[in-house]
FINUMAR-138962 format. One record per residue (C-alpha): residue in three letters; x negated, y negated, z; residue number from 1. Coordinates in steps of 0.02 Angstrom, whole numbers, padded with zeros to 5 digits, m for minus. Example, Ala and Ser with C-alpha at 12.3 -4.5 7.8 and 13.67 -1.06 7.14 Angstrom:
// residues 2
NODE   residu        x        y        z   num
NODE      ala   m00615    00225    00390     1
NODE      ser   m00684    00053    00357     2
This chain:
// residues 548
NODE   residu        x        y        z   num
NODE      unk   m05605   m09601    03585     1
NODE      unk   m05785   m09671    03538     2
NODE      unk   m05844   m09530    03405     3
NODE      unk   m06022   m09501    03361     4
NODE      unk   m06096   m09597    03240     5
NODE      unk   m06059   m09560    03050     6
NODE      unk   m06154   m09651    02876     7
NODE      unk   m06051   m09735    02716     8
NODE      unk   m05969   m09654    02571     9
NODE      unk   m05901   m09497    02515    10
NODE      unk   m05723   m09457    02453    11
NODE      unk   m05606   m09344    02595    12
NODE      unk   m05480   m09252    02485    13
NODE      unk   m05316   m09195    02578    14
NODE      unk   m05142   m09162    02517    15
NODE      unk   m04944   m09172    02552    16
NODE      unk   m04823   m09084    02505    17
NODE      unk   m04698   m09204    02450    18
NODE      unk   m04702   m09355    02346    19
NODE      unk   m04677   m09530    02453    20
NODE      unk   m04515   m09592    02442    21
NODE      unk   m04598   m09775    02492    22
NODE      unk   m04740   m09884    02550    23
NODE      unk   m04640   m09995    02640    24
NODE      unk   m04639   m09985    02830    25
NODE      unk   m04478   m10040    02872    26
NODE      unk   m04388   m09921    02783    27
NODE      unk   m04489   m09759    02762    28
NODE      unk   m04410   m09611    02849    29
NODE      unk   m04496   m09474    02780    30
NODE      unk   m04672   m09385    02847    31
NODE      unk   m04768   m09404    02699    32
NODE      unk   m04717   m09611    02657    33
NODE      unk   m04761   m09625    02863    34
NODE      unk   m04940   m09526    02833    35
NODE      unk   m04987   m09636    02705    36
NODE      unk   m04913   m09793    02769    37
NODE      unk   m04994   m09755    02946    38
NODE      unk   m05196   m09742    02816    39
NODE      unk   m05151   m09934    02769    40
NODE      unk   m05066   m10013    02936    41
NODE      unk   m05094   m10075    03071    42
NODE      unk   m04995   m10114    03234    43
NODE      unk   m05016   m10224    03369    44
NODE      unk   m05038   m10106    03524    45
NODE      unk   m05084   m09930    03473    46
NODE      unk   m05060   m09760    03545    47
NODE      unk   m05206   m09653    03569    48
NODE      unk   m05174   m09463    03503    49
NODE      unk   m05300   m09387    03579    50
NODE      unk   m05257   m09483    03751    51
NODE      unk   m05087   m09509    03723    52
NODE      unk   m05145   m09699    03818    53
NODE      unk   m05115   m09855    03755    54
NODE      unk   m05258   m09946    03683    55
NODE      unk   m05305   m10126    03620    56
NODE      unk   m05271   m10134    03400    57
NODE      unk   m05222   m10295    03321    58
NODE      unk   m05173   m10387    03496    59
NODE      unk   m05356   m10390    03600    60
NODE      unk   m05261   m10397    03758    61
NODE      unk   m05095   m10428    03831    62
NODE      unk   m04996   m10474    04013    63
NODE      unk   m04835   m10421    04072    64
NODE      unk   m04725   m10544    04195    65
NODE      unk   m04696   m10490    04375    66
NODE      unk   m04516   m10433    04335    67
NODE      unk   m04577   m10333    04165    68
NODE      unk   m04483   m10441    04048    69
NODE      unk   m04613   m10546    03960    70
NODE      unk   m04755   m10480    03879    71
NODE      unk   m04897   m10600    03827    72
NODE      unk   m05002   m10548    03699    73
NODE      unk   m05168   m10631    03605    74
NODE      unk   m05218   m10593    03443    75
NODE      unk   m05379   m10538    03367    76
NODE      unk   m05445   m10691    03273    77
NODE      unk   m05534   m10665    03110    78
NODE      unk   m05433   m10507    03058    79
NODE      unk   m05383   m10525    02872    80
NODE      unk   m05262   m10399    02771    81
NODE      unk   m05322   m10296    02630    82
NODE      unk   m05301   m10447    02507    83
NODE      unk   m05423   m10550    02589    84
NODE      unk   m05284   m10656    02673    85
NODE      unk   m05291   m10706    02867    86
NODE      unk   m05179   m10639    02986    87
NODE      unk   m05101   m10726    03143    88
NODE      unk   m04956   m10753    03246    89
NODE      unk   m04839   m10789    03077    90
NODE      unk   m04862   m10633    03025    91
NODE      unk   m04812   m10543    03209    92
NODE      unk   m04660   m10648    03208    93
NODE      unk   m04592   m10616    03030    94
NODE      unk   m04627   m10445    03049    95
NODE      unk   m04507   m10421    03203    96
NODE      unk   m04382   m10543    03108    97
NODE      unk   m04390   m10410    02965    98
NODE      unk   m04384   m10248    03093    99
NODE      unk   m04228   m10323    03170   100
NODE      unk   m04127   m10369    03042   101
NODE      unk   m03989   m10263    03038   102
NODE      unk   m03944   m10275    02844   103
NODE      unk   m04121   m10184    02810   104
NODE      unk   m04076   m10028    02918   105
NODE      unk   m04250   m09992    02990   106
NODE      unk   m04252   m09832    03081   107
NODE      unk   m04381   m09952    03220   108
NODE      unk   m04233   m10070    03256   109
NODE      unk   m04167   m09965    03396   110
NODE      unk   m04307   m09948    03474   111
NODE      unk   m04319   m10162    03488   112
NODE      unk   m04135   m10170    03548   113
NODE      unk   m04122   m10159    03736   114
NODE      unk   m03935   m10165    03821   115
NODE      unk   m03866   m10208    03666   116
NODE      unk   m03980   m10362    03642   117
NODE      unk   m04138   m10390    03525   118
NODE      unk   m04313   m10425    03591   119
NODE      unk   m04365   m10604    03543   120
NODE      unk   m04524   m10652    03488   121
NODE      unk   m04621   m10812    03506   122
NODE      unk   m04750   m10901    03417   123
NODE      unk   m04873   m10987    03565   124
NODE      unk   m05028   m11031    03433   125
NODE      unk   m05094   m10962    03294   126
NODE      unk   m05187   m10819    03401   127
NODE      unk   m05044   m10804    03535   128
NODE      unk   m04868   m10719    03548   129
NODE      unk   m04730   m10698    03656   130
NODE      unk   m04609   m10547    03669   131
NODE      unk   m04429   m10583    03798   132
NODE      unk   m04355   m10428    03853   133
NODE      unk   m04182   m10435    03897   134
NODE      unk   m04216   m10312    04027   135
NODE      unk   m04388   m10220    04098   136
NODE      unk   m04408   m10114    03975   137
NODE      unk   m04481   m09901    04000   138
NODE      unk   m04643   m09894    03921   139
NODE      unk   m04625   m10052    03817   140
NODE      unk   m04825   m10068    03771   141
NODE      unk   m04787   m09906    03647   142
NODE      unk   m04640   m09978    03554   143
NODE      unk   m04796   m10078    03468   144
NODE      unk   m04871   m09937    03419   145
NODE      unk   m04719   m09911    03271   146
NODE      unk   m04713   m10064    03215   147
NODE      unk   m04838   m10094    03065   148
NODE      unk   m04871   m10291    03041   149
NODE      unk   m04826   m10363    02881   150
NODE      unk   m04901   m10511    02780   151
NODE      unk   m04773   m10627    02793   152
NODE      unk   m04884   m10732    02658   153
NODE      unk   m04827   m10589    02526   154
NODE      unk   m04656   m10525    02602   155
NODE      unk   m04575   m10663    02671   156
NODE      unk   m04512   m10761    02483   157
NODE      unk   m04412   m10553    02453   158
NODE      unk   m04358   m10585    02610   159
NODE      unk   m04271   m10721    02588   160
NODE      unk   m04204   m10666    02422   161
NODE      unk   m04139   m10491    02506   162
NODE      unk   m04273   m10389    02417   163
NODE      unk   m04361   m10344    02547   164
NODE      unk   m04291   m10169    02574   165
NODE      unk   m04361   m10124    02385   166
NODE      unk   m04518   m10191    02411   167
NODE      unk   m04667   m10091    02421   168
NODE      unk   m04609   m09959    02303   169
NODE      unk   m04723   m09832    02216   170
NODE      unk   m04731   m09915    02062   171
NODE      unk   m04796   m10077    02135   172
NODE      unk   m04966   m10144    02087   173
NODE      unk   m05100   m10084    02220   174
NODE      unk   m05136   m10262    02220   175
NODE      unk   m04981   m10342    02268   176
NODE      unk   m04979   m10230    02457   177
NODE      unk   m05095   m10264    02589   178
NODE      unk   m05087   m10180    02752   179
NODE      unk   m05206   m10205    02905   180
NODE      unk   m05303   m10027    02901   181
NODE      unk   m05437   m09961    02875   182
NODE      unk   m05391   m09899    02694   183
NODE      unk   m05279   m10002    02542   184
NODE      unk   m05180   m09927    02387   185
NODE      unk   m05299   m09891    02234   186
NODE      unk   m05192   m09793    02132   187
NODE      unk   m05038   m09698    02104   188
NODE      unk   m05016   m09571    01986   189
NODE      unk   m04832   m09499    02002   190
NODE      unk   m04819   m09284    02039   191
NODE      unk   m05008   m09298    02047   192
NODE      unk   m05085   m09382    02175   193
NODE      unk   m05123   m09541    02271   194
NODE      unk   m05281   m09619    02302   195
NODE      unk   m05349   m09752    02437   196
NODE      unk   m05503   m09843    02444   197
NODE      unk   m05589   m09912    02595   198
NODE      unk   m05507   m10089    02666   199
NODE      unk   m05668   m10192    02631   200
NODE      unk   m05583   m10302    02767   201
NODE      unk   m05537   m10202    02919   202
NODE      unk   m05583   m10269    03083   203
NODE      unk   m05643   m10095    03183   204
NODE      unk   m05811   m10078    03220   205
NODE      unk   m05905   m09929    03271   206
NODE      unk   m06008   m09940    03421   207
NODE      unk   m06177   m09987    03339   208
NODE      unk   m06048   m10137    03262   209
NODE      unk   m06048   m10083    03094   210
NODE      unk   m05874   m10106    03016   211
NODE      unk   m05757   m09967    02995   212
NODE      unk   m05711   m09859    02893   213
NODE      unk   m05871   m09748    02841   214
NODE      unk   m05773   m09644    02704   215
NODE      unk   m05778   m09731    02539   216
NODE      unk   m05620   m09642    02476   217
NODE      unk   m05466   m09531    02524   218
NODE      unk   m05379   m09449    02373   219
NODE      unk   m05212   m09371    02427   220
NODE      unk   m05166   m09231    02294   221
NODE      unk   m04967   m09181    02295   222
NODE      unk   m04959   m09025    02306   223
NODE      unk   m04763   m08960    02322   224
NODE      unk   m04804   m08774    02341   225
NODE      unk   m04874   m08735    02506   226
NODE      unk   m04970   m08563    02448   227
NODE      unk   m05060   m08671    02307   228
NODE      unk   m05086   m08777    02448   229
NODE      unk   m05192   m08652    02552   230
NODE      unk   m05257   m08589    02412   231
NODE      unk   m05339   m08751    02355   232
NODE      unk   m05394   m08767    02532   233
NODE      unk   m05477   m08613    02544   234
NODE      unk   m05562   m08657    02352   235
NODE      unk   m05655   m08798    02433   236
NODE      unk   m05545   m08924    02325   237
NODE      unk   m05444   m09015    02468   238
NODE      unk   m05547   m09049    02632   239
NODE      unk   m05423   m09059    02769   240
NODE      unk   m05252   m08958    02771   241
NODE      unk   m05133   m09060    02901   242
NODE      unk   m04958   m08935    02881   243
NODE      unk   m05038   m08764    02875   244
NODE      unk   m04898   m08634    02865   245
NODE      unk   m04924   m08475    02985   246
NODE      unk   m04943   m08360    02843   247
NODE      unk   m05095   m08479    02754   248
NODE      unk   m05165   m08493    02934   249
NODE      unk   m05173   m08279    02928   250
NODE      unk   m05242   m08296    02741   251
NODE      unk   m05386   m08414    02782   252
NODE      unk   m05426   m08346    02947   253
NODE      unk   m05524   m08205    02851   254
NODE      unk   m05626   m08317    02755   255
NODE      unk   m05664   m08467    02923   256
NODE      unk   m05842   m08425    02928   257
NODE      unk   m05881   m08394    02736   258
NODE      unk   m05806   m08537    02660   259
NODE      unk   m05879   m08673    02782   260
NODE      unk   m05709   m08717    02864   261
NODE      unk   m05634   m08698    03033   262
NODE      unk   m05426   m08699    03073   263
NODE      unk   m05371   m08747    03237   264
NODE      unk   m05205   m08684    03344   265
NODE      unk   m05165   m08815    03445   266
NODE      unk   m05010   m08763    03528   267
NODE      unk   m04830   m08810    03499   268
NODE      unk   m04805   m09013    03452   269
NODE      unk   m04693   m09122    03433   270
NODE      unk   m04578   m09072    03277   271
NODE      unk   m04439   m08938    03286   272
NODE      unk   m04297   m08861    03134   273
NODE      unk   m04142   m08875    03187   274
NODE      unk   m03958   m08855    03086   275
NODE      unk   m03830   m08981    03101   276
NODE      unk   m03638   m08991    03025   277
NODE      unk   m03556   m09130    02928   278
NODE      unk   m03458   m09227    03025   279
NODE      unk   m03451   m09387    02953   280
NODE      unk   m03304   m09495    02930   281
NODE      unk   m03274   m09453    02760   282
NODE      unk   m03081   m09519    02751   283
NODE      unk   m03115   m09660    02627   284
NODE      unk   m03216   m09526    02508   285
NODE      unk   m03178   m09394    02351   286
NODE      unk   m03230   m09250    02475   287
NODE      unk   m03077   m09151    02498   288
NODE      unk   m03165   m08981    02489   289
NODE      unk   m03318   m09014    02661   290
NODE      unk   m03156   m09132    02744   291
NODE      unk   m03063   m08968    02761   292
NODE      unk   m03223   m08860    02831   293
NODE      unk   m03257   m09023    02937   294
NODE      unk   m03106   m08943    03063   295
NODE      unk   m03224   m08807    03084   296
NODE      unk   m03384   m08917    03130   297
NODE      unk   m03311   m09030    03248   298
NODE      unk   m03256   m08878    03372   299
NODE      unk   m03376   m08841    03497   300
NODE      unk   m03322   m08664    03504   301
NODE      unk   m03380   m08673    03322   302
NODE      unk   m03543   m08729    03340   303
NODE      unk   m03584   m08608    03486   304
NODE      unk   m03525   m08452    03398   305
NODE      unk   m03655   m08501    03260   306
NODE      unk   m03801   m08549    03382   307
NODE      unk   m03767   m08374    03475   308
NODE      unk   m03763   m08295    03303   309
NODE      unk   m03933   m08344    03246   310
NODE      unk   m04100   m08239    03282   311
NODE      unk   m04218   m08362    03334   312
NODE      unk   m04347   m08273    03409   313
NODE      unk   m04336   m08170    03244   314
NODE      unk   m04378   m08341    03153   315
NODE      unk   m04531   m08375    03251   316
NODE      unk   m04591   m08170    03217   317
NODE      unk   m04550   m08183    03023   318
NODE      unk   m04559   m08349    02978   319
NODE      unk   m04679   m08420    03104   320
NODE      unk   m04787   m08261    03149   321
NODE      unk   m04794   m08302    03336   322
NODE      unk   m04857   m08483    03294   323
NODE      unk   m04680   m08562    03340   324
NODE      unk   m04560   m08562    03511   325
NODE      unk   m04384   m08511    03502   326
NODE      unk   m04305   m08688    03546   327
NODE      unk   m04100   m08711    03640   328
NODE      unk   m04140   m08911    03657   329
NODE      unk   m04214   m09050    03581   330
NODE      unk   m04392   m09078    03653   331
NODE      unk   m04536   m08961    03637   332
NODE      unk   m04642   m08855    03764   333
NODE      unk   m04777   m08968    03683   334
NODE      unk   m04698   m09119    03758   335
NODE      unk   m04742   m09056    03926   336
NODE      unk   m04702   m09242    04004   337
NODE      unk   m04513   m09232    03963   338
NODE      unk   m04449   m09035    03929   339
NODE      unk   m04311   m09020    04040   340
NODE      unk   m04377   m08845    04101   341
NODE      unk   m04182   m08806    04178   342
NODE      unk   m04110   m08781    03996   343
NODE      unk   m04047   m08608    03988   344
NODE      unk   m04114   m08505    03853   345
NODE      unk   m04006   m08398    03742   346
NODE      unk   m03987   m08236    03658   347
NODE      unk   m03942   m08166    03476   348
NODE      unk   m03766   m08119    03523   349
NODE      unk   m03662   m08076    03352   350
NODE      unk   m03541   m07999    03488   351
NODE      unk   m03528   m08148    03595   352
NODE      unk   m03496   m08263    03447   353
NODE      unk   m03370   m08169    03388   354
NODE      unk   m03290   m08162    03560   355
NODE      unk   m03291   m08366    03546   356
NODE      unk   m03228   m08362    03382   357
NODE      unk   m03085   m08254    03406   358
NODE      unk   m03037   m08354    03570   359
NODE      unk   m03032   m08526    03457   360
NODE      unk   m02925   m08444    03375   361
NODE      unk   m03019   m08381    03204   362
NODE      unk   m03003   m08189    03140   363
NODE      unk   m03065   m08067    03034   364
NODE      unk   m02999   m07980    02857   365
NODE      unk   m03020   m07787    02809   366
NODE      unk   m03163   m07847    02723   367
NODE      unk   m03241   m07916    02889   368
NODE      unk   m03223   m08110    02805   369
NODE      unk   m03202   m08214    02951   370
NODE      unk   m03020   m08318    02903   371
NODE      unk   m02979   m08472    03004   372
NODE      unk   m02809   m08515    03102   373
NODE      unk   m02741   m08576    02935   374
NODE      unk   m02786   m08393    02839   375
NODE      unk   m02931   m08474    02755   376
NODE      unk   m03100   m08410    02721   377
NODE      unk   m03259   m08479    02829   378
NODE      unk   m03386   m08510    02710   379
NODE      unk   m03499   m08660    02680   380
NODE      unk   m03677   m08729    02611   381
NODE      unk   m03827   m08731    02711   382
NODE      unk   m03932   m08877    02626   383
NODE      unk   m04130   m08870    02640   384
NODE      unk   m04276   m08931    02578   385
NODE      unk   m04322   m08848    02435   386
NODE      unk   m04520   m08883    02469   387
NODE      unk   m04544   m08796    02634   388
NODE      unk   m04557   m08631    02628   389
NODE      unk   m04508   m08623    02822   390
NODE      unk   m04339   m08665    02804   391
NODE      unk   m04310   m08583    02630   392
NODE      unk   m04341   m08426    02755   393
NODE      unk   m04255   m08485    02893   394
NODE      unk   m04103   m08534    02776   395
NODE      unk   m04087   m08344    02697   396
NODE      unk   m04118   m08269    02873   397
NODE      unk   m03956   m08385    02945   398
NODE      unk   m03863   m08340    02797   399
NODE      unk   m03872   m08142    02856   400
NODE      unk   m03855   m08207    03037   401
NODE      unk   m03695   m08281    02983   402
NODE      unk   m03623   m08111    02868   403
NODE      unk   m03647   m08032    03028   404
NODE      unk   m03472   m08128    03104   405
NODE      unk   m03395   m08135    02938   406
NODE      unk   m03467   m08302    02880   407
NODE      unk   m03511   m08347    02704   408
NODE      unk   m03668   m08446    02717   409
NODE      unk   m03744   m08498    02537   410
NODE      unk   m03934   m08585    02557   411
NODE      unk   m03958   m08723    02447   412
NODE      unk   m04139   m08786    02407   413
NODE      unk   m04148   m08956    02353   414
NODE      unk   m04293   m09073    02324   415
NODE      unk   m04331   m09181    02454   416
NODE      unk   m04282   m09353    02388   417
NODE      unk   m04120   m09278    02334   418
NODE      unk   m04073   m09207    02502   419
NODE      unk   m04107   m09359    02602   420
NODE      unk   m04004   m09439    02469   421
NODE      unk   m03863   m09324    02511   422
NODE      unk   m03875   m09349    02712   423
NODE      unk   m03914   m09493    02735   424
NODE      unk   m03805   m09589    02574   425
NODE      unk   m03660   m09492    02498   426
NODE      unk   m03636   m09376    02628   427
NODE      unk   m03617   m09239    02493   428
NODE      unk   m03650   m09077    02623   429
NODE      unk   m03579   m08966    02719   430
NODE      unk   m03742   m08915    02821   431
NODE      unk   m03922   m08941    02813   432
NODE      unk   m04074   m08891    02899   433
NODE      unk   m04206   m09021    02947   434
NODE      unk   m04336   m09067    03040   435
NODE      unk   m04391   m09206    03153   436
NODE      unk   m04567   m09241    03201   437
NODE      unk   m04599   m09386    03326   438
NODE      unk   m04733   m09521    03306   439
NODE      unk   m04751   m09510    03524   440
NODE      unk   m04702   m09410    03668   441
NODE      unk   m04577   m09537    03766   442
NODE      unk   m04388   m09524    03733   443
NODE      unk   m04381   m09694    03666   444
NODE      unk   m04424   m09647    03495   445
NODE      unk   m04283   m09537    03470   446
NODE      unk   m04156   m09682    03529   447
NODE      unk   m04093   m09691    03334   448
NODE      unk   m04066   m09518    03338   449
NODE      unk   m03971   m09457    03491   450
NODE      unk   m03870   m09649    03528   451
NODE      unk   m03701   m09654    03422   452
NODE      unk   m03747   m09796    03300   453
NODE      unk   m03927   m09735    03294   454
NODE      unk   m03992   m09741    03119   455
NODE      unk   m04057   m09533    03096   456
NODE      unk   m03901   m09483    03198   457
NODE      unk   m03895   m09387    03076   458
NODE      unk   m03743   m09269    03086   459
NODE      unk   m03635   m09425    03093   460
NODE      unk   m03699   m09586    03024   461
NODE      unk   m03516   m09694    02996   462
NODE      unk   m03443   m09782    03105   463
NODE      unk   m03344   m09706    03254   464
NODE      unk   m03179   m09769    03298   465
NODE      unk   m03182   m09671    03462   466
NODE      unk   m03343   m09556    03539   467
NODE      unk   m03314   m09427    03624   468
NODE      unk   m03353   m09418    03817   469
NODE      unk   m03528   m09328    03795   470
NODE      unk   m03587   m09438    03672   471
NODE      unk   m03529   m09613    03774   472
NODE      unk   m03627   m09528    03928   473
NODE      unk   m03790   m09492    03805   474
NODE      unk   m03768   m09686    03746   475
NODE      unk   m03755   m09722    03940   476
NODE      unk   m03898   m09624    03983   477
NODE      unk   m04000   m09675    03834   478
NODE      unk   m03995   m09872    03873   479
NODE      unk   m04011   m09830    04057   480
NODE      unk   m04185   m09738    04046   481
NODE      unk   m04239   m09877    03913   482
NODE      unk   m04243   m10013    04066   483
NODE      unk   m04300   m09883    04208   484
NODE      unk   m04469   m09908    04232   485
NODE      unk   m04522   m09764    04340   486
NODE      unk   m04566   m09606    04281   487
NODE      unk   m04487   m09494    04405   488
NODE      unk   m04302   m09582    04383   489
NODE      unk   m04312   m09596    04181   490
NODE      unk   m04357   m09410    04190   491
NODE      unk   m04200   m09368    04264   492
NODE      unk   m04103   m09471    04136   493
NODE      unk   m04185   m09402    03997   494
NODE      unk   m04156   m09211    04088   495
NODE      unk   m03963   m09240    04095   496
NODE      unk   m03978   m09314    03895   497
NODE      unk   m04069   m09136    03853   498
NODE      unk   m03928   m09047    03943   499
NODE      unk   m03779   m09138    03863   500
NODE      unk   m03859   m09112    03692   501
NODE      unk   m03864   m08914    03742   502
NODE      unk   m03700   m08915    03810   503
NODE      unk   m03612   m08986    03654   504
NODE      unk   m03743   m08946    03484   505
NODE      unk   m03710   m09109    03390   506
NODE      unk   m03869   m09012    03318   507
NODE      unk   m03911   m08826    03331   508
NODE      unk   m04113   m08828    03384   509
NODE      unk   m04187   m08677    03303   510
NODE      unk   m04391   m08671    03296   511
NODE      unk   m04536   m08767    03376   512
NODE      unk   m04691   m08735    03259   513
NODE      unk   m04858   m08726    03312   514
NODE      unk   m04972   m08876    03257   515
NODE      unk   m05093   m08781    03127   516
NODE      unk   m05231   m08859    03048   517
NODE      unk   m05381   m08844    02957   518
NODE      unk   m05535   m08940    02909   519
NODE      unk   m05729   m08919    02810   520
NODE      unk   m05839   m08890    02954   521
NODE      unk   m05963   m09047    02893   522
NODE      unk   m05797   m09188    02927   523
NODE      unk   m05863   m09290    03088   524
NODE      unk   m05774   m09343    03193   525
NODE      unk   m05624   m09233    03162   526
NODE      unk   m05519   m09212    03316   527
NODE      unk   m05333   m09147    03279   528
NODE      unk   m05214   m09206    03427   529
NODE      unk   m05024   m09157    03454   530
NODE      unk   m04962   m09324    03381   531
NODE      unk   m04955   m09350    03220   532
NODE      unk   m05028   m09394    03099   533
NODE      unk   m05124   m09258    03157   534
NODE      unk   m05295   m09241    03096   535
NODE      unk   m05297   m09422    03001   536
NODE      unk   m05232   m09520    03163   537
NODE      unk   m05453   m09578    03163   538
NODE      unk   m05467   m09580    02990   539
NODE      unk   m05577   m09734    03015   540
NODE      unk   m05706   m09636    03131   541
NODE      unk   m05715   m09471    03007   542
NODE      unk   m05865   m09461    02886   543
NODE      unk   m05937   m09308    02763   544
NODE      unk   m06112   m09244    02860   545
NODE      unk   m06248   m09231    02749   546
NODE      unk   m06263   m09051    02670   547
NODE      unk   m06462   m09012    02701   548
């Protein structure tokens, strides 16, 4: 999108609401390390989010082979990193060395494995590259878009000591990363705020060719409490507000036209909550106690009783205010392209889940304690994040859900780092609520989380000695719409994926949140789009008007 024109200088001030847990690419998995990675990267083939197209970025052009399996691409040539350093083809081809090596667990390599088999890059010249597909490959030009290129002139010596998954930490010197957009690390102060200057080197232009970008500075304050947050907002201190919750968007509304700011409801996105069960292989760990309750997780008749038991339109009316959609599968009504629009919706039905429960077997006490088949007591830990006020609520509202059939639900608030920590490492939980945002609207960027070995499958992330029949057919189906390049069959692949998910709740979808946002009136160029990053995805085009 060409914006209008903007002038040099000025600082944009926004916030997040959780510290970065990295600055390296290849193994950030959180929003707030991808925001600020995504300010000081660049990829080879970008996705537009206000078009949702693909568009020209660090490769000028590119051709694709008759039979879709080779994909040519040239380079720009005089493109440098944030150092001052050239770029070229070495760095393209150590950076997909990096993404695909297993032992660094980058949440992009499924996305470059196709049938089982890794892409393969080749270096032509200095200003060419060639990608082999093992098969045609479904909307291949946007698996560039995740992939940010790495200076293989900095990276590639940790590399080759097996450092490179620590690289790029918070503590490093601003001076030792360099990225390819249009802004580079200044400074890092830890619990306060982090603070990027303008990449004296990036290669946009504007249409007038003057180089890109026109703001000077972006300061990123953390700010953990989303009420300070608004409130900050609404003081003039922070400029743009990307994660507005539904109750600050009713707070600010009042004071849009007095306070020089204007929020924007742009419909349901991308990201949805959802609450998921323990059900890793935990045989060869201390875990006796969430072993035991893992009997009750890995029944379906378990995991429907709970998804009938929980109020979700109640979520979106408390928690959300209206600004959410009541969700039974995986993809969004904002992901018009892809909702399977068949999926049954459900009902609150404490009577219905306690039908299922007593037919598997369960029962109740005097007490009205819901006791398993072996007389024990149902209870178990719902683990959220202790920074979002959303699912703080929507954690205490399951909890009464749950007393409703008998269950002892206790919410857990942790911080961030420490939950991930627990999911994702030790596998110390019982259950957790998260949430999943995705970087584009196509199905292949959830490969790592709905395909068995996928690495956010996050309800089971150690090795299966046997899947069950569902999730072989979702691997099946996966890999099969990966290589279908029409739209029409890969949309009925992806339908009967959103189906099996429904049908068996490896994760229980709760919430679909509106995207709400907010922003001074005198930002140019600010255009928030359904994909995030949502209202810095042009941060290169904004600019601070001129007060008169």
């Amino acid at each position: 999108m060409l914006g209008e024109s903007g002038h040099y200088g000025g600082r944009l001030v926004i916030s997040e609401r959780t510290e970065p847990k990295t600055l390296n690419p290849l193994t950030a998995l959180d929003g707030t390390s991808r925001d600020i990675i995504g300010l000081i990267s660049a990829d080879l083939i970008h996705i537009n989010r206000s078009s949702l197209g693909t568009e020209a970025a660090l490769a000028k052009s590119w051709e694709m082979s008759p039979d879709g399996r080779r994909y040519t691409l040239r380079l720009r040539r005089g493109v440098r990193f944030s150092d001052g350093h050239p770029f070229d083809a070495d760095d393209v081809v150590f950076t997909f060395e990096a993404y695909l090596d297993e032992r660094l667990h980058s949440p992009q390599r499924e996305l470059l494995i196709i049938s089982g088999k890794p892409l393969r890059v080749q270096k032509l010249d200095a200003y060419t590259v060639r990608f082999e597909l093992p098969q045609p490959y479904a909307a291949a030009e946007r698996l560039f878009d995740s992939i940010a290129i790495l200076p293989c002139r900095l990276l590639k010596p940790l590399y080759k000591e097996g450092k490179l998954a620590d690289a790029w930490g918070l503590n490093t010197p601003p001076e030792q990363i360099a990225g390819l957009g249009p802004f580079r690390v200044k400074e890092y102060v830890s619990g306060q705020r982090i603070v990027l200057e303008s990449n004296p080197y990036y290669w946009k232009i504007d249409q007038h060719g003057n180089r890109l970008p026109y703001l000077r500075e972006i300061v990123c304050l953390l700010i953990s409490n989303p009420d300070a947050e608004t409130m900050r907002f609404e003081a003039g201190e922070t400029d743009v507000i990307s994660r507005l919750s539904a109750a600050g968007y009713s707070t600010l509304e009042k004071y849009e036209n007095a306070r020089g700011f204007r929020l924007y409801d742009i419909g349901p996105g991308l990201e949805y909550d959802f609450l998921f069960f323990n059900v890793n292989d935990l045989v060869s760990r201390p875990l006796g106690s969430i072993t035991y309750k893992q009997t009750w997780f890995r029944q379906l008749a378990f995991r429907r009783a709970i998804s009938m038991a929980i109020d979700r339109e109640a979520i979106v009316r408390l928690v959300y205010q209206g600004r959410a959609r009541a969700m039974w599968s995986h993809v969004t009504p904002g992901n018009k392209l892809w909702v399977n629009q068949e999926i049954p919706t459900g009902l609150h039905d404490a009577t219905g889940a306690r039908g299922i429960l007593r037919n598997a077997g369960f029962f109740w006490r005097s007490d009205g304690r819901l006791i398993d088949p072996a007389r024990k007591p149902v209870e178990f830990s719902i683990l959220h994040n202790a920074g979002n006020v959303q699912q703080m609520q929507m954690a205490t509202m399951i909890q009464a859900d749950l007393k409703e059939i008998g269950i002892e639900a206790h919410a857990v608030p942790l911080e961030f780092r420490s939950m991930l920590d627990r999911i994702f490492k030790t596998y110390e939980y019982e259950a957790a609520i998260m949430a999943l945002a995705d970087g584009d609207a196509d199905p292949n960027v959830e490969m790592n989380v709905w395909v068995s070995d996928g690495g956010t499958h996050v309800w089971d992330l150690t090795p299966k000695r046997k899947l069950e029949p569902w999730q072989e057919e979702v691997d099946r189906l996966m890999n099969e719409q990966l290589v279908t390049l029409d739209y029409p069959s890969r949309k009925r692949l992806y339908d009967r994926v959103q189906r099996l998910i429904w049908e068996n709740l490896p994760v229980i979808c709760l919430v679909g949140p509106d995207i709400l946002v907010g922003a001074k009136k005198r930002i140019g160029n600010f255009h928030p789009a359904i994909l995030r990053n949502h209202t810095l995805w042009n941060s290169e085009q904004l600019f601070l008007r001129q007060i008169q």
